[in-house]
C-alpha positions in Angstrom: -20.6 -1.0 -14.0 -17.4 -2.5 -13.7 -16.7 -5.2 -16.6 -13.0 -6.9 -15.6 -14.0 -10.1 -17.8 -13.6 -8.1 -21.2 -10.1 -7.2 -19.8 -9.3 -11.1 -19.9 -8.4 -11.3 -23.7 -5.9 -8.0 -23.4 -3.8 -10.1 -20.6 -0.4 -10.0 -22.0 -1.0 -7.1 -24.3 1.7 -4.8 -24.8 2.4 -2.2 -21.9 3.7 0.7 -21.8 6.3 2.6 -20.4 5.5 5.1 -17.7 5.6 8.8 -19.4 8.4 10.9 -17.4 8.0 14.3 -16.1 11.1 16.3 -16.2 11.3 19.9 -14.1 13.7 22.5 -12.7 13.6 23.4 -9.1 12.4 26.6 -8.9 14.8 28.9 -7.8 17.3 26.3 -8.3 19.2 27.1 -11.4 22.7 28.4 -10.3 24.2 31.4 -12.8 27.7 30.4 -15.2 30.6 31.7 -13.8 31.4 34.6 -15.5 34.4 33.5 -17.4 31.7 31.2 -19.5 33.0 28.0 -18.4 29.7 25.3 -17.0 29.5 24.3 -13.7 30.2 20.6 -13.7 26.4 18.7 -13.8 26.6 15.2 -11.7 23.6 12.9 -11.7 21.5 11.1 -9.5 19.2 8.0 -10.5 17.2 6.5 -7.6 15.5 3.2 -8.2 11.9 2.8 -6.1 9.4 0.6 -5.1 6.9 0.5 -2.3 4.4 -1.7 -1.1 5.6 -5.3 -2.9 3.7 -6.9 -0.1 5.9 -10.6 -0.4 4.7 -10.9 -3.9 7.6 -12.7 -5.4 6.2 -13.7 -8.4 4.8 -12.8 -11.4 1.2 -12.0 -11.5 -2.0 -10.4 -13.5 -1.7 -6.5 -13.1 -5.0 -3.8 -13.9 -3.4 -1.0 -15.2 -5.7 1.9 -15.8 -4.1 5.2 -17.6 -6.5 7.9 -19.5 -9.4 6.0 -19.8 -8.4 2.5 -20.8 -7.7 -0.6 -18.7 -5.9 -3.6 -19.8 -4.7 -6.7 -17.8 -1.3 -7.9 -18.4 0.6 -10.1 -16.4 3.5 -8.0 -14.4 5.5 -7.9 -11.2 7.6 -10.4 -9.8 11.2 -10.2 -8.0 13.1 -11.8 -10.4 11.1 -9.0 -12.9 12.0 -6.1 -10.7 15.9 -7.2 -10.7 16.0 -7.3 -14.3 14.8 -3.9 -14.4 17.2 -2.5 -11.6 20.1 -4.4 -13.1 19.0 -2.9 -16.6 18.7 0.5 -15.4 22.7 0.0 -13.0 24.1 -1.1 -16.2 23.0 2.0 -18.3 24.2 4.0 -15.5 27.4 2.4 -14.7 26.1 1.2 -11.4 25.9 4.6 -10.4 22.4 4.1 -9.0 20.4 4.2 -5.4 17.8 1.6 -4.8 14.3 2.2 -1.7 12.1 0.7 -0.8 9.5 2.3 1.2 7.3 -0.9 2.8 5.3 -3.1 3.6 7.3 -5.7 1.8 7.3 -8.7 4.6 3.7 -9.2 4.3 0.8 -9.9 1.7 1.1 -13.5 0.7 0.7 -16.8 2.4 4.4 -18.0 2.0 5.0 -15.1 3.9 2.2 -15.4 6.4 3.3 -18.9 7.2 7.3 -17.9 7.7 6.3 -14.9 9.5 8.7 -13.0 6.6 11.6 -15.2 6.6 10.2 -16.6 2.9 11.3 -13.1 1.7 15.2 -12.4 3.0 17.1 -14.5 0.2 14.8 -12.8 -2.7 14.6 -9.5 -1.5 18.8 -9.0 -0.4 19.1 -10.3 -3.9 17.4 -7.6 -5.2 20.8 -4.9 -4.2 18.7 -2.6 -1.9 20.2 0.3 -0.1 17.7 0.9 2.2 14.3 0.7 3.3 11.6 1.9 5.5 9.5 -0.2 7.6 5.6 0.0 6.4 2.3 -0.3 9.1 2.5 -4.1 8.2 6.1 -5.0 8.6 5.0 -5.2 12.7 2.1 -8.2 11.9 4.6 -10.8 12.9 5.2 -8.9 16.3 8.3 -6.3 17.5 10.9 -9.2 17.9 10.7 -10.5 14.3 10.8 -7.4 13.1 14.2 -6.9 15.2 15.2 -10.1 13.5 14.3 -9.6 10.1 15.9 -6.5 10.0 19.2 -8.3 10.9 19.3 -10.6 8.2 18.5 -7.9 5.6 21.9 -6.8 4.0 20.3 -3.4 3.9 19.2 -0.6 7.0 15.5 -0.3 7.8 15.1 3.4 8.4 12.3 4.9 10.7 12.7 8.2 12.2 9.7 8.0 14.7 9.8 4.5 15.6 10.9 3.3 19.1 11.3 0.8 21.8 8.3 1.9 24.1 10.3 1.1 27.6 13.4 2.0 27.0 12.8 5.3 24.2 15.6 3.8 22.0 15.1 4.3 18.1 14.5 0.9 16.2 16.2 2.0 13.3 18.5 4.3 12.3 16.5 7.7 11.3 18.8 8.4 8.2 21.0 6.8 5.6 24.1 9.0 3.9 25.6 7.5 0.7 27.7 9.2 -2.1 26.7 7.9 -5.5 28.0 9.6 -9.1 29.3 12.0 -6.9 26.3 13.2 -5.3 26.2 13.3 -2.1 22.7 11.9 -0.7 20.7 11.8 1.9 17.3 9.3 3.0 15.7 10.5 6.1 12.7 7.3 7.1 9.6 8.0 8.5 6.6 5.2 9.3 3.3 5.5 10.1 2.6 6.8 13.2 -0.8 5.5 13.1 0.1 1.9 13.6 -1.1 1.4 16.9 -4.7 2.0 15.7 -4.6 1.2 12.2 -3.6 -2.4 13.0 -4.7 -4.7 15.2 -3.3 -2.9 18.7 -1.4 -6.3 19.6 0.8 -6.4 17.0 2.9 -3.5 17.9 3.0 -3.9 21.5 5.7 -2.4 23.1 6.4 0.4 20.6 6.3 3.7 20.3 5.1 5.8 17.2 6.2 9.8 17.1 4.7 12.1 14.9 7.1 14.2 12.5 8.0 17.4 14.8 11.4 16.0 14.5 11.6 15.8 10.5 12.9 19.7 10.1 15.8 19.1 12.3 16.7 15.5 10.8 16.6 17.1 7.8 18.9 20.6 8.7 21.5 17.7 10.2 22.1 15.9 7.3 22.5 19.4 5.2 24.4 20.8 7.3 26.5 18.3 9.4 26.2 15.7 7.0 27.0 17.6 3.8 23.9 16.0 1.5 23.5 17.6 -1.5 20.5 15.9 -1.9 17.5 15.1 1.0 14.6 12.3 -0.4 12.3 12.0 2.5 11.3 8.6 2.4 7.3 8.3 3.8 5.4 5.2 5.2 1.8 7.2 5.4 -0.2 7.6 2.3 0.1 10.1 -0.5 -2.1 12.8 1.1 -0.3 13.1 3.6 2.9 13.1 1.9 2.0 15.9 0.1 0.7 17.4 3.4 4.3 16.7 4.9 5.9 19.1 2.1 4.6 21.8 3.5 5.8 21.5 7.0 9.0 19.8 6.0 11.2 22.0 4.1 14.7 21.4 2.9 13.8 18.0 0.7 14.5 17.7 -2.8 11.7 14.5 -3.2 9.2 12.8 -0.8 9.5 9.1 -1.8 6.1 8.5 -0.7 4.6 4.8 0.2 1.7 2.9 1.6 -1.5 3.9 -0.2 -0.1 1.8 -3.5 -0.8 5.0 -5.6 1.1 5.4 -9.2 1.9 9.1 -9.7 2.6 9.0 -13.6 3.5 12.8 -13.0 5.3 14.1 -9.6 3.2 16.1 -7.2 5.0 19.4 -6.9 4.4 21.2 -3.4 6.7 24.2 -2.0 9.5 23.5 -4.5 9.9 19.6 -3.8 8.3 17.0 -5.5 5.9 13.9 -4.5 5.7 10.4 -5.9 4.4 6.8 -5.0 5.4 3.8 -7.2 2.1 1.7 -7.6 2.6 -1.3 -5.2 3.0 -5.3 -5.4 6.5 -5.0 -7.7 4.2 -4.1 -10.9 5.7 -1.2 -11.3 9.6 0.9 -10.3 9.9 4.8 -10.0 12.9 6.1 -11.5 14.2 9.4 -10.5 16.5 11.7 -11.4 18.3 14.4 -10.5 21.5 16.6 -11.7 23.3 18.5 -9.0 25.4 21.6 -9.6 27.9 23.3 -7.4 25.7 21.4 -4.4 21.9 22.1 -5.6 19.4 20.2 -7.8 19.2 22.1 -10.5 16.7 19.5 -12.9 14.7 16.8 -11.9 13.4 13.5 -13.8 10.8 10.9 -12.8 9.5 8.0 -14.5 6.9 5.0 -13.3 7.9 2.0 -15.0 5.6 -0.6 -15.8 7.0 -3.9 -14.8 5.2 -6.0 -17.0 6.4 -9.1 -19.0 6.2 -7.6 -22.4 9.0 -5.2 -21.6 10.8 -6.8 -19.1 12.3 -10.7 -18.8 12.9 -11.7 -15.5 16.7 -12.1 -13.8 17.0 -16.6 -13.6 19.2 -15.8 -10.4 16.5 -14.0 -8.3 13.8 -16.6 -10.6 15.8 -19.5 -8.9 16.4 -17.8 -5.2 12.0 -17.4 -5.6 11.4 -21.0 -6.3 13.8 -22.4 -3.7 11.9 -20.0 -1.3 8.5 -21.2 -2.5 9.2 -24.5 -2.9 8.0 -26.0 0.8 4.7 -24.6 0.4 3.7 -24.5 -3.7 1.6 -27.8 -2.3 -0.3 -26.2 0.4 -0.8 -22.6 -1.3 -1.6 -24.4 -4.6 -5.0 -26.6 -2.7 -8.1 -25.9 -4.6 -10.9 -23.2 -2.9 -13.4 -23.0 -5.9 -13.9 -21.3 -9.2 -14.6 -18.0 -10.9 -16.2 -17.4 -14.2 -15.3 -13.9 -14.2 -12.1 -11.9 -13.3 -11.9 -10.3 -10.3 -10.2 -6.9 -8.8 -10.0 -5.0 -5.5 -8.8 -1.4 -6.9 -11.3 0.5 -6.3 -11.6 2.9 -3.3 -15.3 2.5 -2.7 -16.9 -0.7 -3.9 -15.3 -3.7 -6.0 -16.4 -6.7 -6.8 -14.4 -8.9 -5.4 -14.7 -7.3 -2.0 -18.5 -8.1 -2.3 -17.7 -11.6 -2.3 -15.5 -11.7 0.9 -18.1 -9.1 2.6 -21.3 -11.9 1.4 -18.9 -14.5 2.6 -18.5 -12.8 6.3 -22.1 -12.7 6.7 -23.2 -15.6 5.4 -20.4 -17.3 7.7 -22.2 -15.2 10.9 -25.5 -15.6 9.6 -26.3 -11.9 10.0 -27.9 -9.2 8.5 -24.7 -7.4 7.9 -21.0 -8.5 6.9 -18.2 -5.6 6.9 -14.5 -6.1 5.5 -11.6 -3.7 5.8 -11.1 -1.5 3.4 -7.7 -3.7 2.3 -5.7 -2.8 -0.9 -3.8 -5.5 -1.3 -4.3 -8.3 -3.6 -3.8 -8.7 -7.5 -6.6 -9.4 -9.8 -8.0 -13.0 -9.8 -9.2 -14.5 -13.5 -11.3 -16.4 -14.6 -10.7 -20.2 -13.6 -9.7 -21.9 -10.3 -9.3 -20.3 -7.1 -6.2 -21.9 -4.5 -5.1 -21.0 -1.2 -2.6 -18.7 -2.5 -5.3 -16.4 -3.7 -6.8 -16.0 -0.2 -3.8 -15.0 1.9 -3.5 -12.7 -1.2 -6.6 -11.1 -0.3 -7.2 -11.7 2.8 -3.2 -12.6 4.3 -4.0 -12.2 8.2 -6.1 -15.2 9.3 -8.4 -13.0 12.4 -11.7 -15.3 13.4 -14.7 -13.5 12.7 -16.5 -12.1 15.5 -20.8 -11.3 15.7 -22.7 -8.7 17.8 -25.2 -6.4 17.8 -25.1 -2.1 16.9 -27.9 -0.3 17.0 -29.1 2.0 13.5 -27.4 5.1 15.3 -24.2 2.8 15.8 -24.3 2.1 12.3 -24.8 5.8 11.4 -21.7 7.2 13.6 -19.4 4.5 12.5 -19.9 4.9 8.1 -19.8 9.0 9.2 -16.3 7.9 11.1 -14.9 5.8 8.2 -16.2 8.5 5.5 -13.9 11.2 7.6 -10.9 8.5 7.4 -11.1 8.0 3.8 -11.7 11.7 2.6 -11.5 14.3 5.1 -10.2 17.8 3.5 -7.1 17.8 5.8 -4.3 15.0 5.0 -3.6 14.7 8.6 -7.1 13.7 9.8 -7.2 10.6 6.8 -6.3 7.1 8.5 -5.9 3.6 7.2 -7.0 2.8 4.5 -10.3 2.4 1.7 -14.1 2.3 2.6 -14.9 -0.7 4.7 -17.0 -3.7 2.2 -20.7 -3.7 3.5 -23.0 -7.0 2.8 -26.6 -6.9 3.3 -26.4 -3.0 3.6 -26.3 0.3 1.0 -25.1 3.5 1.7 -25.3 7.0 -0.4 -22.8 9.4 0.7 -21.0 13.1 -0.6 -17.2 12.9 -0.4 -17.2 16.4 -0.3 -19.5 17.0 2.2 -18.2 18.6 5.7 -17.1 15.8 8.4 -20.3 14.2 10.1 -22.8 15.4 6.9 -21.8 13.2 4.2 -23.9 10.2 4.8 -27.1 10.7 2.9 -29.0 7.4 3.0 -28.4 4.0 4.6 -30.2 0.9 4.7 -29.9 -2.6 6.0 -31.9 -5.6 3.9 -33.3 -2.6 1.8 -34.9 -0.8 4.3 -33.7 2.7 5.9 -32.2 2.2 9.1 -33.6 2.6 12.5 -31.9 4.7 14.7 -32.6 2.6 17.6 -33.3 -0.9 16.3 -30.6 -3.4 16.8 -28.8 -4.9 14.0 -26.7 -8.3 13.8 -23.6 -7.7 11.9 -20.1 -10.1 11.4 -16.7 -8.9 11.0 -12.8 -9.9 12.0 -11.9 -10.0 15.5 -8.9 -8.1 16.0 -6.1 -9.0 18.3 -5.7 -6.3 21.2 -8.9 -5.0 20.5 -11.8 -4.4 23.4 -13.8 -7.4 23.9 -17.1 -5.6 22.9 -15.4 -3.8 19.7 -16.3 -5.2 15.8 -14.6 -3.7 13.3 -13.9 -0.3 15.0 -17.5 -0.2 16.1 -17.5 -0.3 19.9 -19.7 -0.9 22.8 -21.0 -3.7 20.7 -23.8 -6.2 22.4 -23.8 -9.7 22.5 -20.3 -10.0 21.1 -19.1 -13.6 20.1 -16.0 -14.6 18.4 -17.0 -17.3 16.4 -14.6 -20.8 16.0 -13.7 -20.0 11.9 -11.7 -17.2 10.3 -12.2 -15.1 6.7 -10.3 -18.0 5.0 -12.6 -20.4 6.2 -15.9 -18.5 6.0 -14.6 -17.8 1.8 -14.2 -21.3 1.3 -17.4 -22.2 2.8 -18.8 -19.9 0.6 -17.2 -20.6 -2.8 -18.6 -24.4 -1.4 -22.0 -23.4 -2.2 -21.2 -22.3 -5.8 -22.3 -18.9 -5.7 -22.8 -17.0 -8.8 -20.1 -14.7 -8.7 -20.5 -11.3 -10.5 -18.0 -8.5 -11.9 -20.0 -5.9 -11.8 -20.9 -3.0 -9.1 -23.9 -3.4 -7.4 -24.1 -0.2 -5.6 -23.8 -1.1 -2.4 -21.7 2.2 -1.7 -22.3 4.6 -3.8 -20.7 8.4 -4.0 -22.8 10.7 -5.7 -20.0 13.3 -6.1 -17.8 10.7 -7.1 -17.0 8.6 -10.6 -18.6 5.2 -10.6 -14.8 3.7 -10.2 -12.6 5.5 -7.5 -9.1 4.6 -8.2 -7.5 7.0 -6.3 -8.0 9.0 -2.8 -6.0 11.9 -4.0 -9.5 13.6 -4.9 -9.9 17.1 -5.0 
């Protein structure tokens, strides 16, 4: 059982700082000259985020370390310049500041400016560069051309090109000497865009894989003269730390996308891993100190950005409200009310995914409702419930769509999304949590070989029939087949219905439903912990 309402009375508690890992390369360490005299020792701080997802304010933050949760309000640009300008001035400036994506998207301000509701507060935040994550293409290819011009920083993206013409994007590296250190950021996106997302949002590009990673990295060793490579990754921990292995020659993967905080580094073949949390609540610091050309010791620290440790910059607090302030009225409409709080971290059920899921079906009148497996989305507390809160959850407005799958349907696509979510081999995981059943249960083993991990499922409570139909709701996806739900095709009788998610929540909340914060084992892993924060699972 999941109790967030006991969190309520620790909001604003004290946070921590992140604990920092510290470690020599092995193999690294270069011998004194023989006359005794040191080598001279330059360092290297690198500022990170990843996954912001347009949340330019401040916000309630779960934060969950060795058993204990508290909530405590965090995050926020103006928060997040405070800490890099804290953090430049210690350093004497002598700092290099990523972001590695999906920064454009997650909220309604920037829903409804496609991203432009972003540029002001985000080139006030002194980037150096960035790398474009799977949602930076929801507003189409030709904003995200024209985003990336206003930006006074490079978008990087090794893989990612124009599909006529084979012309990168974006450059595929960035070189920049800082405390004397000569440094090197080598970008690479998802390459799973085109079926992660809906398929019409990145029409007319082109995704590669990472065969061309080695060499990128050899160039800027060897022609370039970095004394340091960060690989900076758009795809999900697991398969940054897969990428380690078949990408040698880089000091740190800089990992983003699966808004995982990596407290300690994930060493692999000599280099390091690391994700900074997501939605501005938290900044990786990293550091490094070079002799005679090699990394010889390596720091990293995540940073919680929370309010107790950190005030917020009143520059970037006043470039945030300007931006805001043509659509505080609209975002700030009532929706309804909960009693309890309400969280979405959780890799296999949460609470307030079972609310969205119950308000799908109810909206399609089926027996079953399926959400995506989203991440993003802060905690909601107890009290009112606005329009901001549901293009925080829910910040693509799709309308849902009906059909009907037969039990075997059913069977092949939860065996399908099981495989995405925890298949042995980082290259074969895709997208992102379990999808958020209504009116059905599942019982599955994580670790169970691909196609064998579903052990029982059931629709209305009873086991489902492998050749009975079933009427299920989900989001209609642009580009998609016309007879695919939710990645379940050859669907019958499919019917996009006239309302969207946002609507079919409000309806919902409308009726006053008793809304609970507690798991009610609708998915349940039996070889898993009740709560699933992470998919880095052995």
């Amino acid at each position: 059982m999941m109790r967030l309402l006991s969190l309520f009375g620790a909001l604003f508690a004290l946070g921590g700082l992140g604990s920092g890992c510290t470690l020599a390369r092995p193999g690294s360490l270069t011998p004194r000259a023989a006359s005794g005299s040191a080598p001279q020792r330059k360092q290297l701080t690198v500022l990170y985020v990843a996954d912001l997802h347009a949340q330019l304010r401040a916000h309630p933050e779960l934060f969950w370390r060795e058993g204990k949760e508290r909530i405590e309000e965090a995050g926020g640009f103006a928060r997040v310049a405070a800490a890099i300008q804290r953090i430049r001035a210690e350093r004497g400036g002598d700092v290099l500041v990523l972001d590695g994506g999906d920064t454009l998207q997650g909220s309604g301000a920037a829903a409804l400016t496609e991203g432009g509701v972003l540029i002001e507060p985000l080139n006030a935040l002194g980037l150096d560069a960035a790398v474009p994550g799977n949602w930076e293409v929801v507003y189409g290819p030709r904003v995200l051309r024209q985003r990336a011009r206003e930006l006074r920083h490079p978008l990087l993206a090794a893989n990612l090109r124009d599909a006529a013409s084979g012309e990168r994007l974006f450059p595929p590296y960035f070189v920049k000497e800082v405390g004397g250190v000569k440094v090197a950021v080598v970008g690479f996106t998802d390459p799973d865009v085109p079926r992660r997302q809906p398929p019409g949002y990145s029409q007319g590009l082109r995704y590669d894989g990472p065969e061309a990673l080695p060499a990128l990295v050899r160039e800027v060793r060897e022609r370039e003269g970095a004394q340091v490579v960060l690989l900076m990754t758009h795809v999900g921990l697991a398969k940054a730390v897969g990428l380690a292995a078949r990408v040698p020659g880089v000091d740190v993967h800089l990992s983003g996308d699966t808004h995982e905080r990596t407290y300690a580094p994930i060493a692999r073949t000599g280099s390091w891993v690391v994700e900074p949390g997501a939605f501005g609540s938290f900044l990786g610091r990293l550091d490094l100190w070079v002799e005679e050309g090699r990394v010889v010791e390596r720091r990293w620290e995540l940073i919680e950005l929370t309010a107790s440790r950190f005030p917020e910059d009143p520059e970037v607090a006043r470039l945030v409200d300007a931006a805001l302030a043509p659509y505080e009225a609209k975002l700030a409409a009532p929706v309804g009310h909960t009693d309890v709080a309400l969280a979405r971290y959780a890799v296999v059920e949460n609470p307030l995914d079972n609310v969205l899921a119950d308000a799908i079906r109810a909206a399609g009148g089926t027996e079953i409702g399926l959400s995506n497996g989203f991440r993003f989305g802060t905690p909601l507390l107890p009290g009112p419930l606005r329009e901001a809160d549901l293009w925080n959850l829910f910040p693509i407005v799709n309308k849902l769509k009906t059909g009907k799958v037969s039990g075997r349907q059913l069977r092949a696509f939860w065996e399908q999304e099981l495989e995405n979510v925890f298949a042995k081999d980082p290259e074969e995981r895709f997208g992102g949590w379990l999808p958020r059943p209504s009116g059905m249960t599942l019982r599955f083993r994580a670790h169970a070989p691909r196609g064998e991990r579903l052990l029982a499922l059931e629709v209305g409570g009873q086991p489902v029939e492998d050749d009975r139909l079933y009427t299920v709701t989900a989001c209609e996806r642009e580009g998609d087949a016309p007879d695919m739900v939710c990645r379940i095709p050859d669907v019958q009788e499919p019917r996009v219905l006239d309302l969207d998610a946002h609507e079919a929540v409000r309806r919902f909340l409308a009726s006053e439903p008793r809304l609970d914060d507690a798991l009610q084992g609708r998915v349940v892993g039996e070889d898993l912990p009740p709560v699933l924060r992470t998919q880095q699972v052995q």
